[in-house]
C-alpha positions in Angstrom: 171.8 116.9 36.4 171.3 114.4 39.3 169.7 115.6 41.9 169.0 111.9 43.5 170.5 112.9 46.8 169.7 116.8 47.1 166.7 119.0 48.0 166.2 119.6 44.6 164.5 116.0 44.2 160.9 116.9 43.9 162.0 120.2 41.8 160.3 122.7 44.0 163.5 123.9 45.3 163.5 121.7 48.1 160.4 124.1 49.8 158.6 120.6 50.4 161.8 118.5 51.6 162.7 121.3 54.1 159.2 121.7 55.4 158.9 118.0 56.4 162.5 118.0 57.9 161.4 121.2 59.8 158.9 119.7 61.4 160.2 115.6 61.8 163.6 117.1 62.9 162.4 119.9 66.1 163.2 118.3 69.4 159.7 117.5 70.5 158.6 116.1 67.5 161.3 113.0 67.6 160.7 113.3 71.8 157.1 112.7 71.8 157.5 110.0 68.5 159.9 108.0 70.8 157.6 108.1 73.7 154.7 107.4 71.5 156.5 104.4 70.0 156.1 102.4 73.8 152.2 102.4 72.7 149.1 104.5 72.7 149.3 107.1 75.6 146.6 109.8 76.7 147.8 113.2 76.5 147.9 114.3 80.4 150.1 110.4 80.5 152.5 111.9 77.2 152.8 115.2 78.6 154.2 113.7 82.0 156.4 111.1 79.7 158.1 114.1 77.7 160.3 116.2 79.8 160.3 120.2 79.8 157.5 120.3 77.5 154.6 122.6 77.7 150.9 121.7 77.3 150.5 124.3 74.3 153.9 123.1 72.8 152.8 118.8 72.8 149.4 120.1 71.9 150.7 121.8 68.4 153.5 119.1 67.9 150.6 116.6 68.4 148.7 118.6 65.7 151.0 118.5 63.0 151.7 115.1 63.9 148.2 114.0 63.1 147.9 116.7 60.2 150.8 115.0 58.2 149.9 111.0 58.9 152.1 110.5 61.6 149.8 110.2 64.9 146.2 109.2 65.5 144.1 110.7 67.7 141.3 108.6 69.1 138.0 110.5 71.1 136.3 108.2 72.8 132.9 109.5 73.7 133.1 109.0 77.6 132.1 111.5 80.4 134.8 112.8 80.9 136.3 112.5 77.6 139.0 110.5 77.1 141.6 111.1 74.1 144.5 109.1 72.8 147.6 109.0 71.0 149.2 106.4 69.0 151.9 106.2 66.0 150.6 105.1 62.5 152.6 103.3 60.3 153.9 106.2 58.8 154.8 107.2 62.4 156.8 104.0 63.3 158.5 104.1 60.4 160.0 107.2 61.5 161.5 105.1 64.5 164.5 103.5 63.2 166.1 106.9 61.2 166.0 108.9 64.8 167.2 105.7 66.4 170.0 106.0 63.7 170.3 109.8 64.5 170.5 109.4 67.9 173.0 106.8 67.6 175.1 109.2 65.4 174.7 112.2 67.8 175.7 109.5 71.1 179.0 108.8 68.6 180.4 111.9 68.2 179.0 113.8 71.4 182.6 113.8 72.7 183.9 115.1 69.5 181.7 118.0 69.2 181.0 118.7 73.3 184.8 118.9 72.5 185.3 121.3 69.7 182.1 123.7 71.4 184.5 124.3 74.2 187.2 125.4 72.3 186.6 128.1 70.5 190.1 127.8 69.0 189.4 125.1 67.2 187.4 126.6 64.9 189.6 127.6 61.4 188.6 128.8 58.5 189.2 125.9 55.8 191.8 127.7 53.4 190.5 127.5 49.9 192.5 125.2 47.2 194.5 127.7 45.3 193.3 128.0 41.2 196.2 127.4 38.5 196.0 130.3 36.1 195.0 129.7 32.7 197.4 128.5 30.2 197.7 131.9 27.6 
């Protein structure tokens, strides 16, 4: 079977493929990628750059970003401390699928806004009826 364009590819059941898209796909992951995709940024600058998000919540996305590839963080040994934030390749490559996303969700936010306030729209799809076997 060909499983090319399932979750099936890597033949764990997808676990793997699902785990990544968790993580890409959540809100402040593709926020704080965007903003970090205008250059390297200090945290206190990123957290003021990405609306309505917490200081714990960038602080684990930032984490995870470093943990699989996609940001570096940079210490510089200064008194105070300064830290940044920049994309790696890995990182910007990530850049033109959510701008493709994005584009998609811009398309058809009328569409959809639509349908969300119209409860009536949603119908059950009726199922194709099955011929009966030939005795």
């Amino acid at each position: 079977m060909d499983y090319e364009h399932t979750c099936k590819i890597r033949g764990d059941g997808g676990r793997t493929l699902r785990a990544i898209l968790d993580q890409i796909c959540n809100k402040w992951t593709l926020l704080v990628v965007a903003t970090l995709d205008q250059g390297t940024l200090r945290f206190g600058d990123l957290h003021q750059q990405v609306p309505g998000i917490s200081q714990r919540m960038l602080t684990l996305t930032l984490r995870n970003l470093e943990r699989d590839g996609l940001v570096t963080r940079t210490v510089y040994a200064e008194v105070p401390p300064r830290v940044e934030y920049a994309l790696t390749p890995v990182g910007k490559s990530l850049i033109p699928p959510a701008l493709a996303l994005a584009a998609w969700a811009i398309e058809h936010v009328p569409e959809i806004e639509n349908r969300r306030a119209d409860p009536s729209s949603v119908r059950p799809t009726p199922a194709p009826k099955e011929s009966s076997p030939s005795p």
